[in-house]
N, C-alpha and C positions, 0 to 999 in steps of 0.2 A: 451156167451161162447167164441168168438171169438174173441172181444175184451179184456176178462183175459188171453187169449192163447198169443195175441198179447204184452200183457204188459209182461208178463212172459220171452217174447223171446227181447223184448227192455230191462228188468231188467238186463238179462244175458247178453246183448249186441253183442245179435247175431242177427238183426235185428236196420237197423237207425231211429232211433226214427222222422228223417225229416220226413219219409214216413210213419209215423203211421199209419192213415187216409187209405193209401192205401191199406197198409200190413193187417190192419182189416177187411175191406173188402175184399181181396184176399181169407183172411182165411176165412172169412164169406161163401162165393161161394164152396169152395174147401169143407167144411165142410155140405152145404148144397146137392153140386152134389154128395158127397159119401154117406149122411144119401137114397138121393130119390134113389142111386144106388142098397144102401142095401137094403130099404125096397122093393123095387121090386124084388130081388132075393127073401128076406123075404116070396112074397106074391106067388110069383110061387113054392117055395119050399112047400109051405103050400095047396095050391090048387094043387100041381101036373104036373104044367105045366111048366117047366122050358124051354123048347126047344123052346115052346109060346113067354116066355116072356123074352128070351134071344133074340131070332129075331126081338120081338117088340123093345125092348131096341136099337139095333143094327142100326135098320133103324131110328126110330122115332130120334136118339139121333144128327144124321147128318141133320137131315131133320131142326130139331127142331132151329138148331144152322145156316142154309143156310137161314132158312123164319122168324126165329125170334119164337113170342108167346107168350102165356099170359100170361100178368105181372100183380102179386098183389102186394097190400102194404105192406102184411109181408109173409115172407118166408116160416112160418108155414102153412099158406093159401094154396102158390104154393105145399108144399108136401102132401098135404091134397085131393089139385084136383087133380094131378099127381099121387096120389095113386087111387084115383077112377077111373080116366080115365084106367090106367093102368088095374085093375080089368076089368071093362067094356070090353078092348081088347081083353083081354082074353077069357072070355065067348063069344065074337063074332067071332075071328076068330077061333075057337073050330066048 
């Protein structure tokens, strides 16, 4: 997805095609961070607990980006454990 976002935005020449490579992956990150942001509102709207997982969001997200954390080989994996953990949270600090 990221990579026809990116060709899209080099077609139109709003974007230097030098920095493809980059700008792909940019967009790749930016589209990943807003899918895990939504499905956690997603999943606290759905279980009730948005206050929950709007604090968890808030803290875990500085935390996450000062210590670093677990990295998979594909993307879908990390929102996969990031949605479980995220549930898991919840049910525990409840």
């Amino acid at each position: 997805m990221s990579e026809a976002l990116t060709f899209q935005l080099v077609k139109n020449k709003i974007l230097n095609i030098e920095a493809y490579e980059v700008w792909a992956y940019s967009i790749e990150i930016i589209l990943l961070n807003g899918s895990i942001l939504l499905g956690c509102l997603l999943i606290s709207f759905m279980l009730g607990e948005m206050t929950h997982m709007l604090s968890f969001v808030l803290f875990f997200t500085p935390l996450r980006m000062l210590v670093g954390g677990y990295h998979c080989r594909k993307s879908v994996l990390f929102l996969h454990t990031f949605g479980i953990w995220s549930i898991y949270a919840v049910y525990t600090i409840v």
